[in-house]
Wavefront OBJ file of the C-alpha trace (Angstrom):
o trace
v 10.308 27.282 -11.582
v 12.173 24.384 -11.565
v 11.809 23.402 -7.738
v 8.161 24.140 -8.073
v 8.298 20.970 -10.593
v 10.724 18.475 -8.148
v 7.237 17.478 -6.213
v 5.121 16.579 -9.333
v 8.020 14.814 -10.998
v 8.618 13.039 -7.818
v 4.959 12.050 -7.633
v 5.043 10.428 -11.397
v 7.830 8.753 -10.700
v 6.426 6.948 -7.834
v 2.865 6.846 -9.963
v 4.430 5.301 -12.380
v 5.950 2.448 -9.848
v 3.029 1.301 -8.470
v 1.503 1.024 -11.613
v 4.211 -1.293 -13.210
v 4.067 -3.821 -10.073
v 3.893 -7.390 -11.570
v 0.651 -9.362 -11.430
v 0.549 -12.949 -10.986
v -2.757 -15.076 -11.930
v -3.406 -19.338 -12.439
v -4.801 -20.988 -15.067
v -8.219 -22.211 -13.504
v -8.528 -25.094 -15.953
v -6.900 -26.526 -18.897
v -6.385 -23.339 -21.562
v -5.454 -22.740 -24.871
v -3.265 -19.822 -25.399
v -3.242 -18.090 -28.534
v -0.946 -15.758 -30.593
v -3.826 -12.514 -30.586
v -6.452 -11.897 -28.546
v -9.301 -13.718 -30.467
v -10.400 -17.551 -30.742
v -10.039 -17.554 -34.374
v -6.258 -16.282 -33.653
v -3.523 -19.503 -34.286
v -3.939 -21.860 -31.362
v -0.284 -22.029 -29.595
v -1.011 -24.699 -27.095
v -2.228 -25.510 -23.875
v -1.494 -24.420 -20.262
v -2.029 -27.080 -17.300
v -4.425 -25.849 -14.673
v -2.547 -23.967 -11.718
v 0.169 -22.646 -14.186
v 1.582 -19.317 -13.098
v 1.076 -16.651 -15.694
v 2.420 -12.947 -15.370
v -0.254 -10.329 -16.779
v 1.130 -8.059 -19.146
v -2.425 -6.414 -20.445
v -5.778 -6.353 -20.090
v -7.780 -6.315 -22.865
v -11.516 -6.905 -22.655
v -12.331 -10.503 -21.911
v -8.716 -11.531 -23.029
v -5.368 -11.392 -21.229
v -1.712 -11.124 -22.325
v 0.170 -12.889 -20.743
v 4.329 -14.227 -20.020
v 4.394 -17.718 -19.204
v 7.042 -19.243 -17.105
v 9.045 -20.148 -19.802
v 8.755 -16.173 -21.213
v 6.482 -17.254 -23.909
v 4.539 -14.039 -24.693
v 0.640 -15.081 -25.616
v -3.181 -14.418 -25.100
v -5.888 -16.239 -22.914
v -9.694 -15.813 -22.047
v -9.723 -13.596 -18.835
v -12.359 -16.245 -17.503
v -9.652 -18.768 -17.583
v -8.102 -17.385 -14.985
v -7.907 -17.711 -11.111
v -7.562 -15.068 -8.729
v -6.064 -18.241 -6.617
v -2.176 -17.796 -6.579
v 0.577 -20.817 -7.095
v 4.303 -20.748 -7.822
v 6.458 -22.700 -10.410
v 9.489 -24.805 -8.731
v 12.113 -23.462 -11.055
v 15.323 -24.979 -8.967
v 16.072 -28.765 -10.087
v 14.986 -29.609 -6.450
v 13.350 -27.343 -4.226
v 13.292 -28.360 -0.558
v 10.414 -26.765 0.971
v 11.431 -26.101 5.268
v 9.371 -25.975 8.344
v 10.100 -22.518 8.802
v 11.850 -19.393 6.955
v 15.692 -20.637 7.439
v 17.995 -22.828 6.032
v 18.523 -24.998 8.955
v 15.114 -25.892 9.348
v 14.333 -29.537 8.580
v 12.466 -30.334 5.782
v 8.837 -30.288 5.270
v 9.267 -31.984 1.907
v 10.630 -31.569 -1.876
v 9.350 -30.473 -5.066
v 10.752 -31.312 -8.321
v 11.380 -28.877 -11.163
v 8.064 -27.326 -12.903
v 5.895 -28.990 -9.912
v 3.040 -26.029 -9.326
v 2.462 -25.023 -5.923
v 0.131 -22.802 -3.706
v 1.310 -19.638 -2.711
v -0.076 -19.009 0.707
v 1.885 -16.564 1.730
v 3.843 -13.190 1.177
v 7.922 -13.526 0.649
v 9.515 -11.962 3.556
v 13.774 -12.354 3.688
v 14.164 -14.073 0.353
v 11.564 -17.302 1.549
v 7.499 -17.776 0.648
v 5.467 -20.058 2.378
v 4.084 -22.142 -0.155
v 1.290 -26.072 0.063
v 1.738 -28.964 -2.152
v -0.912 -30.129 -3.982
v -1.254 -33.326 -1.506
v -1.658 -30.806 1.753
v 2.261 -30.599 2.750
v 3.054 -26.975 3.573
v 6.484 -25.544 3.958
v 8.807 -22.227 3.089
v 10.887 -22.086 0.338
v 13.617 -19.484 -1.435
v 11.932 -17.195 -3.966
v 15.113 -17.762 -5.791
v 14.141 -21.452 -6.512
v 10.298 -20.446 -7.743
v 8.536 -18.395 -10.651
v 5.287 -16.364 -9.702
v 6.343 -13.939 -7.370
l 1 2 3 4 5 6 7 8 9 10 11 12 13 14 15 16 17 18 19 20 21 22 23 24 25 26 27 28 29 30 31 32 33 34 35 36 37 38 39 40 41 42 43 44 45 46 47 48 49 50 51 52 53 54 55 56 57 58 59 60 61 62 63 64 65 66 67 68 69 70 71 72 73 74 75 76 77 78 79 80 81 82 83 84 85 86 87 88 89 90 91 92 93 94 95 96 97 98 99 100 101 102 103 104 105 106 107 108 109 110 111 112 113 114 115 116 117 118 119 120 121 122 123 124 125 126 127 128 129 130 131 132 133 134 135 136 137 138 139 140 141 142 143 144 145 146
């Protein structure tokens, strides 16, 4: 009996990890984030437009959400982008012509500038376009938003 169960308890298992996979949005525009899912909830303050927010639930037209700074809170659903950007999270992030540490630089982003994700991380780098058109790889290790 027990064997019998090894395949369905391996299938929940791996169910269960696709279902957990963290979901990155953007604020589309300036938005107020709240402490409940409701406008007459307390007003916490606002998020910039292009801020990366992690989803935690869905819940009609409001999301909960984990701000870069781990701030738990709750924002209209239409308030958000299905456009993609990244947090610099390293004091200085230089952003390199290609995946590799010896590449020159493309340019530099400051801590908490938002950028474009515009690609997937592959070996620890993301490609990644400033807001005035520069494009360039940098480590995942220096961003939030992945």
């Amino acid at each position: 009996m027990r064997a019998a169960l090894r395949p369905l308890a391996l299938a929940l298992i791996l169910a269960s990890g696709a279902a957990s996979a963290i979901d990155y949005r953007s604020v589309s525009e300036p938005a107020i984030l709240y402490d409940a899912p409701s406008a007459q909830g307390k007003r916490l303050y606002i998020a910039a437009t292009g801020t990366p927010v992690e989803i935690v639930v869905v819940l009609d037209k409001w999301v909960k959400v984990r701000d870069p700074g781990g701030a738990i809170t709750w924002i209209e659903a239409r308030q958000l982008a299905g456009k993609r950007t990244v947090l610099v999270t390293a004091e200085r992030a230089a952003a390199r012509r290609s995946a590799e540490e010896a590449a020159p630089i493309a340019f530099e982003a400051v801590k908490d500038v938002v950028l474009d994700l515009i690609g997937t991380p592959t070996d620890g780098w993301v490609q990644v376009r400033h807001r005035d058109g520069a494009t360039g790889f940098v480590r995942v290790t220096e961003v939030w938003g992945l």
